[in-house]
Backbone atoms as SQL, in Angstrom:
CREATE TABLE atoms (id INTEGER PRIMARY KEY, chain TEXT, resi INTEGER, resn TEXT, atom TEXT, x REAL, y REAL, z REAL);
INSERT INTO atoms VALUES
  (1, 'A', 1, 'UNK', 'N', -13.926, 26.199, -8.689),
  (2, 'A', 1, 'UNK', 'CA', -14.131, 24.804, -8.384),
  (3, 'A', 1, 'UNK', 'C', -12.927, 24.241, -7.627),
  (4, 'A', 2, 'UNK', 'N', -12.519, 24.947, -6.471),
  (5, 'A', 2, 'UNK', 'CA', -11.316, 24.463, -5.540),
  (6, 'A', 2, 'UNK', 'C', -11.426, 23.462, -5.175),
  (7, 'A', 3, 'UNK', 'N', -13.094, 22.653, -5.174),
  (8, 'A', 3, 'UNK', 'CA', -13.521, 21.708, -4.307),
  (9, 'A', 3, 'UNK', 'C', -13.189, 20.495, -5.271),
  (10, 'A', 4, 'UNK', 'N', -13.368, 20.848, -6.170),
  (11, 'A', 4, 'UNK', 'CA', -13.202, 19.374, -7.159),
  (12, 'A', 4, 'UNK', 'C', -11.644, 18.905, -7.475),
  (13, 'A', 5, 'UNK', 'N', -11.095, 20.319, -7.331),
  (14, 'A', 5, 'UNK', 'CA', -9.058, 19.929, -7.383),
  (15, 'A', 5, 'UNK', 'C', -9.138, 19.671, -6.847),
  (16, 'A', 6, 'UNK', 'N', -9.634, 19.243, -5.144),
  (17, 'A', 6, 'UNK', 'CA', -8.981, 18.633, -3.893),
  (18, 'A', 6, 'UNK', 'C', -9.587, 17.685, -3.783),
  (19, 'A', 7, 'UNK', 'N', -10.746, 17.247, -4.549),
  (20, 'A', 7, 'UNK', 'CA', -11.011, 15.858, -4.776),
  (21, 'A', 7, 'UNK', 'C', -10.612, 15.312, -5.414),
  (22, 'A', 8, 'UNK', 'N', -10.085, 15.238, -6.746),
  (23, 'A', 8, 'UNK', 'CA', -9.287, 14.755, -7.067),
  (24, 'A', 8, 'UNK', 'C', -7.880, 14.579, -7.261),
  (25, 'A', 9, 'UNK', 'N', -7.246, 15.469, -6.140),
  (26, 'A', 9, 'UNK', 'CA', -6.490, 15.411, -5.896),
  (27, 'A', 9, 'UNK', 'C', -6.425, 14.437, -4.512),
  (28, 'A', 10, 'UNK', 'N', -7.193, 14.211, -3.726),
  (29, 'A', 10, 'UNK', 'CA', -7.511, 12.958, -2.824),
  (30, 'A', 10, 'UNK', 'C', -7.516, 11.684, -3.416),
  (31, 'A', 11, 'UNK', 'N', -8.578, 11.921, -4.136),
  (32, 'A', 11, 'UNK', 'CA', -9.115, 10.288, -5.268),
  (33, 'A', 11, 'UNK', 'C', -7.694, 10.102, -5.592),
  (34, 'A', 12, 'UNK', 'N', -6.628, 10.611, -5.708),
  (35, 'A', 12, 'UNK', 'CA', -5.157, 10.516, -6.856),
  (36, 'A', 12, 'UNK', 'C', -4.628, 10.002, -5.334),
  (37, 'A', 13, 'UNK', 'N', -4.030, 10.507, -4.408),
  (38, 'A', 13, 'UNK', 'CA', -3.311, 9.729, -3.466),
  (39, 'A', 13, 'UNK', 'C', -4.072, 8.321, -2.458),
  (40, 'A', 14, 'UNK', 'N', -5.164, 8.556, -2.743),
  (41, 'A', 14, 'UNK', 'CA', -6.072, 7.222, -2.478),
  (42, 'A', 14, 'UNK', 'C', -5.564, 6.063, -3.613),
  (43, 'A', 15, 'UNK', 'N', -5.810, 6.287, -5.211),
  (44, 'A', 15, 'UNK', 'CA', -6.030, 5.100, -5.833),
  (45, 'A', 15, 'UNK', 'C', -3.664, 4.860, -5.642),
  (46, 'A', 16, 'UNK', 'N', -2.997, 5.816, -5.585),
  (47, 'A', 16, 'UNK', 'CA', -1.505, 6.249, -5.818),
  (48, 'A', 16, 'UNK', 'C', -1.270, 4.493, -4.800),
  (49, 'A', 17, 'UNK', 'N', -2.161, 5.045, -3.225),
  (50, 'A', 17, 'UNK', 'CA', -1.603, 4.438, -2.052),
  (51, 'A', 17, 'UNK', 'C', -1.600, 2.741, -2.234),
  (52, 'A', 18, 'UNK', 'N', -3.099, 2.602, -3.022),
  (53, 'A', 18, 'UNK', 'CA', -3.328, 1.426, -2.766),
  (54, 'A', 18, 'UNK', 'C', -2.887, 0.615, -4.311),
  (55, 'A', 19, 'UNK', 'N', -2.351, 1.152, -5.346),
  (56, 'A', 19, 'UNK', 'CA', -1.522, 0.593, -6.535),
  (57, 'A', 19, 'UNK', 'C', -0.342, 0.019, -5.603),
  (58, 'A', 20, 'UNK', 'N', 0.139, 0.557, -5.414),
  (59, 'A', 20, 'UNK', 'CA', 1.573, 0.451, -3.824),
  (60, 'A', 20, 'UNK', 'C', 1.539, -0.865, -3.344),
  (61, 'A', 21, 'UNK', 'N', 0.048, -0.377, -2.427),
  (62, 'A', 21, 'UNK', 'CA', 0.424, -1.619, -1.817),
  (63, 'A', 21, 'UNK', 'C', -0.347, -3.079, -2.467),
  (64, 'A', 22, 'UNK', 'N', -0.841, -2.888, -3.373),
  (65, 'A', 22, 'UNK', 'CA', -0.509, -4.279, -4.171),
  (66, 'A', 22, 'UNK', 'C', 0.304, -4.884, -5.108),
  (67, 'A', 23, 'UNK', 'N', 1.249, -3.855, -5.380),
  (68, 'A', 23, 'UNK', 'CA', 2.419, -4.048, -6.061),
  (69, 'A', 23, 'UNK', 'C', 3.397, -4.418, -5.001),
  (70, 'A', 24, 'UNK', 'N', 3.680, -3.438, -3.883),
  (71, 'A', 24, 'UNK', 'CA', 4.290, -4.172, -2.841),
  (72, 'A', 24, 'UNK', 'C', 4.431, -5.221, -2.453),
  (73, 'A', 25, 'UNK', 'N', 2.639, -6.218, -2.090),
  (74, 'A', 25, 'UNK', 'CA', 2.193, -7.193, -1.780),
  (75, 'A', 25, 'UNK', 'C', 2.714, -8.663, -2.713),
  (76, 'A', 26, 'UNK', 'N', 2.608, -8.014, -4.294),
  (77, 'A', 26, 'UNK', 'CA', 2.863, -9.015, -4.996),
  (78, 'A', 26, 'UNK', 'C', 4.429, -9.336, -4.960),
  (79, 'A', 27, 'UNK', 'N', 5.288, -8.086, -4.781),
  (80, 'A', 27, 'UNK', 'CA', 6.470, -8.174, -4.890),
  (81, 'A', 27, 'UNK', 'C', 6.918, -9.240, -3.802),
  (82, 'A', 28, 'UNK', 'N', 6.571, -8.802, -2.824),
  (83, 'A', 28, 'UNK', 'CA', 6.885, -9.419, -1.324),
  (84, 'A', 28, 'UNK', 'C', 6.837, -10.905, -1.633),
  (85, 'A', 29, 'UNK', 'N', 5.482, -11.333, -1.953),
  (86, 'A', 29, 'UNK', 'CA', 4.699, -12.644, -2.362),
  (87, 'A', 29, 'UNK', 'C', 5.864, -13.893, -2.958),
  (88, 'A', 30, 'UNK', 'N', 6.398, -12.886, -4.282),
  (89, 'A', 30, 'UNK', 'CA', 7.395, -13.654, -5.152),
  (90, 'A', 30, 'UNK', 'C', 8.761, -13.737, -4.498),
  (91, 'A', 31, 'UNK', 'N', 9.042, -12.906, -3.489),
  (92, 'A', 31, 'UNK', 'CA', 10.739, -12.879, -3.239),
  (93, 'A', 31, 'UNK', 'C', 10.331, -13.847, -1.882),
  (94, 'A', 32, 'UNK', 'N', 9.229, -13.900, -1.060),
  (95, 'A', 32, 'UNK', 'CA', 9.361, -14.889, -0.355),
  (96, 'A', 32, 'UNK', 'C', 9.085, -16.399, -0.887),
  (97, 'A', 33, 'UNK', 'N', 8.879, -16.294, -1.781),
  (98, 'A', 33, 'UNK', 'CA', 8.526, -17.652, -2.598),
  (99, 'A', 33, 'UNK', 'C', 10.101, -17.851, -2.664),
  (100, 'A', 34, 'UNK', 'N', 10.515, -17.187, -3.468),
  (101, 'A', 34, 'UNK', 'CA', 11.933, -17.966, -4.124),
  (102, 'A', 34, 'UNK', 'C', 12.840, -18.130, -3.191),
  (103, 'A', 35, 'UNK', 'N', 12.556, -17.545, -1.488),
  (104, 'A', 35, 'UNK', 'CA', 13.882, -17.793, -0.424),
  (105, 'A', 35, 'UNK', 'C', 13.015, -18.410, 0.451),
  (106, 'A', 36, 'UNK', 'N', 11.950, -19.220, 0.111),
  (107, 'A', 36, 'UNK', 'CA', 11.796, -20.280, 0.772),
  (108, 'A', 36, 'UNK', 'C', 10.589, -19.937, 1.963),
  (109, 'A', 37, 'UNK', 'N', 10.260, -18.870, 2.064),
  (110, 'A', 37, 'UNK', 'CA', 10.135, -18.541, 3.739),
  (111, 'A', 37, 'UNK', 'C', 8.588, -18.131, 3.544),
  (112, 'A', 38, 'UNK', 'N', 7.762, -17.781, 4.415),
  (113, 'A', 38, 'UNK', 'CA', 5.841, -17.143, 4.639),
  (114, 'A', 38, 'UNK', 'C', 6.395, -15.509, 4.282),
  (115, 'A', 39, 'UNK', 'N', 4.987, -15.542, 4.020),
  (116, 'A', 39, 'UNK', 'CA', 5.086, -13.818, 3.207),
  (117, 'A', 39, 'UNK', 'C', 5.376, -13.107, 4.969),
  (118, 'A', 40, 'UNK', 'N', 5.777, -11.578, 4.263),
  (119, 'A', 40, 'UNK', 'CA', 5.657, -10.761, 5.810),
  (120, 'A', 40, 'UNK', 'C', 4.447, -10.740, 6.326),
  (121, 'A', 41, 'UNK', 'N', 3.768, -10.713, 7.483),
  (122, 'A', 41, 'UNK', 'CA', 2.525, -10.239, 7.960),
  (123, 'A', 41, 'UNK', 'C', 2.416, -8.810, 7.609),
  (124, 'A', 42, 'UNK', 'N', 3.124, -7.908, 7.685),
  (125, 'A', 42, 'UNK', 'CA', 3.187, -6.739, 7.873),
  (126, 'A', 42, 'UNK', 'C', 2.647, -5.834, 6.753),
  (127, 'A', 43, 'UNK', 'N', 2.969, -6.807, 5.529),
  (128, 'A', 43, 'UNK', 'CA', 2.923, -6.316, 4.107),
  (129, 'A', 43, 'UNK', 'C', 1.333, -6.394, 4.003),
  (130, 'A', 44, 'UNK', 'N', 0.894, -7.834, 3.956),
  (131, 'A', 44, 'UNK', 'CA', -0.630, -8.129, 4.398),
  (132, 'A', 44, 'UNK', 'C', -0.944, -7.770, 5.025),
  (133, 'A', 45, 'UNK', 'N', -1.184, -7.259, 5.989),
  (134, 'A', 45, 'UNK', 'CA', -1.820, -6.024, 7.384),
  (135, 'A', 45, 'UNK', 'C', -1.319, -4.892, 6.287),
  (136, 'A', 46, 'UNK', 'N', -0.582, -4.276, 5.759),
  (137, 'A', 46, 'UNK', 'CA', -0.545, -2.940, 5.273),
  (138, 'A', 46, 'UNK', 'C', -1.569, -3.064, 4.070),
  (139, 'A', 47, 'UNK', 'N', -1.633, -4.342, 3.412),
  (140, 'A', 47, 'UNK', 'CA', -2.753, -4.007, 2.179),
  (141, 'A', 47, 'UNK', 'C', -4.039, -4.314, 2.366),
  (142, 'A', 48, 'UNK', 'N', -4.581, -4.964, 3.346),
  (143, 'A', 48, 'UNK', 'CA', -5.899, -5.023, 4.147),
  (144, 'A', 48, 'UNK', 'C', -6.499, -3.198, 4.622),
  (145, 'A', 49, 'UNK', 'N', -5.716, -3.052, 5.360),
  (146, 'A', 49, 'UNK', 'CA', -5.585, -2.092, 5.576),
  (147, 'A', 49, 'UNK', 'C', -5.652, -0.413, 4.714),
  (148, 'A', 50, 'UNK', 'N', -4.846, -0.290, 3.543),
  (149, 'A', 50, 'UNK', 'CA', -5.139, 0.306, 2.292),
  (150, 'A', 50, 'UNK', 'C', -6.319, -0.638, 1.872),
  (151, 'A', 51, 'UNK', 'N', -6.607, -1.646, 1.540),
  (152, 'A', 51, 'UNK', 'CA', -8.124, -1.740, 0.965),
  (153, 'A', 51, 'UNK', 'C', -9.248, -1.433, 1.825),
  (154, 'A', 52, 'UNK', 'N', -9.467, -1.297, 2.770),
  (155, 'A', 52, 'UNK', 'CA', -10.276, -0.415, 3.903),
  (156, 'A', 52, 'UNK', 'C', -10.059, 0.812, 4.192),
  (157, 'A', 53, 'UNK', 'N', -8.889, 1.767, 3.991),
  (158, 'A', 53, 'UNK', 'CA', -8.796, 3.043, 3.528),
  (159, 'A', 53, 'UNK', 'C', -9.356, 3.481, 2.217),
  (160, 'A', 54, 'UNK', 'N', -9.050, 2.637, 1.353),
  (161, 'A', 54, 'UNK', 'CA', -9.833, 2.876, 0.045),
  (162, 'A', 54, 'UNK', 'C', -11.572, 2.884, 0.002),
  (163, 'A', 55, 'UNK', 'N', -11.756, 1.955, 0.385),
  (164, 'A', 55, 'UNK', 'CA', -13.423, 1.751, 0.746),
  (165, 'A', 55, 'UNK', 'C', -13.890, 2.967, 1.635),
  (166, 'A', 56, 'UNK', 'N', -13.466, 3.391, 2.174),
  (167, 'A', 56, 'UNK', 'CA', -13.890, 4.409, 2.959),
  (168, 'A', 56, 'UNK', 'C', -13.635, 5.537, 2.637),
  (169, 'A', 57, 'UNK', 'N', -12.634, 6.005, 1.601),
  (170, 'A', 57, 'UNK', 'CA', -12.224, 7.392, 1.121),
  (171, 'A', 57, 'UNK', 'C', -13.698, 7.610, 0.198),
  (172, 'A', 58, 'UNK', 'N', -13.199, 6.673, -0.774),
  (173, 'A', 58, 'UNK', 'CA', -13.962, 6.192, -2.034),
  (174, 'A', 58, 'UNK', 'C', -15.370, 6.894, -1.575),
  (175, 'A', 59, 'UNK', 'N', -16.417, 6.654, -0.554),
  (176, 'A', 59, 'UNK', 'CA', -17.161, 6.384, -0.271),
  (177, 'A', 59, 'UNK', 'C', -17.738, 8.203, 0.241),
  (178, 'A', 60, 'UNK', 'N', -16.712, 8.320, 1.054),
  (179, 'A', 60, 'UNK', 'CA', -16.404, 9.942, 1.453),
  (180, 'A', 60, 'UNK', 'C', -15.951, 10.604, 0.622),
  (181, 'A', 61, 'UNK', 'N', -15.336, 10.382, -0.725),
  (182, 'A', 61, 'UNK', 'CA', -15.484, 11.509, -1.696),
  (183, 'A', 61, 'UNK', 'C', -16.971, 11.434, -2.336),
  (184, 'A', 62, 'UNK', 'N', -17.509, 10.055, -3.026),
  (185, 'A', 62, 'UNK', 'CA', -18.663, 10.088, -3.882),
  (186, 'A', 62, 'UNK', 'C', -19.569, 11.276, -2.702),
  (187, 'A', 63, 'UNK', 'N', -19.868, 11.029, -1.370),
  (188, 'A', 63, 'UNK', 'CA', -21.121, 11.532, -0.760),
  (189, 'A', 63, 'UNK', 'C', -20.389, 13.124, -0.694),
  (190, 'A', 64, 'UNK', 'N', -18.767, 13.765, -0.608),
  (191, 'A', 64, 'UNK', 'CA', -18.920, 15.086, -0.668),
  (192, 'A', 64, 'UNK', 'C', -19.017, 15.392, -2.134),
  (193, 'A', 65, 'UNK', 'N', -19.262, 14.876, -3.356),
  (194, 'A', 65, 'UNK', 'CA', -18.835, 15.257, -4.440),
  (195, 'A', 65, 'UNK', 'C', -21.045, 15.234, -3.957),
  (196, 'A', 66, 'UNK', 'N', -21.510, 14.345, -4.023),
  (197, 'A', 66, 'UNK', 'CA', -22.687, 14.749, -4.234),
  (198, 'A', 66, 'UNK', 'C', -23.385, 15.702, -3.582),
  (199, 'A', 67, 'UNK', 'N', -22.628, 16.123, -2.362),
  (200, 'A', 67, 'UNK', 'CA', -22.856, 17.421, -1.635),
  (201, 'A', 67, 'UNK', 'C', -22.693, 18.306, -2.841),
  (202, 'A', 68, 'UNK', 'N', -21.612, 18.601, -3.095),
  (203, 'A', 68, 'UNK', 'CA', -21.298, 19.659, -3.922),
  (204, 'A', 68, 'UNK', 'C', -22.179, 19.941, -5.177),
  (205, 'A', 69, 'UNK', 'N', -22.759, 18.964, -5.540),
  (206, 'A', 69, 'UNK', 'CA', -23.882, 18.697, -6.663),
  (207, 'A', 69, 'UNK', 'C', -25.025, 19.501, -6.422),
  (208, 'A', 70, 'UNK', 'N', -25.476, 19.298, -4.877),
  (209, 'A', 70, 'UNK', 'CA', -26.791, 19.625, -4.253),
  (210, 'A', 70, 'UNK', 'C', -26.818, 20.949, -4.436),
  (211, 'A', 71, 'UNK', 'N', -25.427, 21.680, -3.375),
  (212, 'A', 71, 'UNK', 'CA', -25.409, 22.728, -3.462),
  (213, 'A', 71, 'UNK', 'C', -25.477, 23.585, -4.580),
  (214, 'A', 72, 'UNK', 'N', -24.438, 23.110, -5.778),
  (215, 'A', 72, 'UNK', 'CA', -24.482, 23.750, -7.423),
  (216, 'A', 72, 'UNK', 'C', -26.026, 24.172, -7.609),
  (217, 'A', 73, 'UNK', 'N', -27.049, 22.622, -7.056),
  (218, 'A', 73, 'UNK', 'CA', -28.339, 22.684, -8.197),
  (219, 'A', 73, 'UNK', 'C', -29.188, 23.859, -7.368),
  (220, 'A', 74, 'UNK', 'N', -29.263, 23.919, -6.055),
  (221, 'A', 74, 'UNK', 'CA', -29.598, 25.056, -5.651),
  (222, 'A', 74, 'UNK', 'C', -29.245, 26.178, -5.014),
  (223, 'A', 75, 'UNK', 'N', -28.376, 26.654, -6.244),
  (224, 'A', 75, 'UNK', 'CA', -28.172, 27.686, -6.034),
  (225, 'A', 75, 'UNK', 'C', -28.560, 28.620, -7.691);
C-alpha cells in the first residue's frame, strides 16, 4: 500500500502548510495591530492562496484515493 503512505503523506504537508499560514496570518494580524500599521498584503495573498491549494489537493487526493478503491474492488 505505497499509495496510501504517499497520500497521506501529502494530506500531512497539505493540512502542515495551511496550519502555517493561519497561524502566520493571525500572528501578523496582532503585531500589526499593536504598531499601529494595515496587515501585510503578502501574508493575506499567501493564505488565500494556501486555502485554494488546500481545496484543490483535498479534492485530488479524495478522487485518487477513490481510484485506488475502484481498482482494490476489481481486482
Amino acid at each position: 500500500m505505497k499509495t496510501m503512505t504517499v497520500l497521506y503523506i501529502i494530506a500531512g504537508v497539505i493540512i502542515l502548510n495551511l496550519l502555517l499560514s493561519v497561524v502566520f496570518f493571525i500572528l501578523e494580524g496582532k503585531i500589526a495591530k499593536q504598531e499601529g500599521r494595515k496587515r501585510d498584503p503578502k501574508i493575506t495573498t499567501w493564505l488565500c492562496a494556501s486555502l485554494v491549494f488546500f481545496m484543490i489537493a483535498v479534492g485530488l487526493v479524495v478522487l485518487l484515493y477513490l481510484l485506488v478503491a475502484a481498482f482494490m474492488a476489481s481486482m
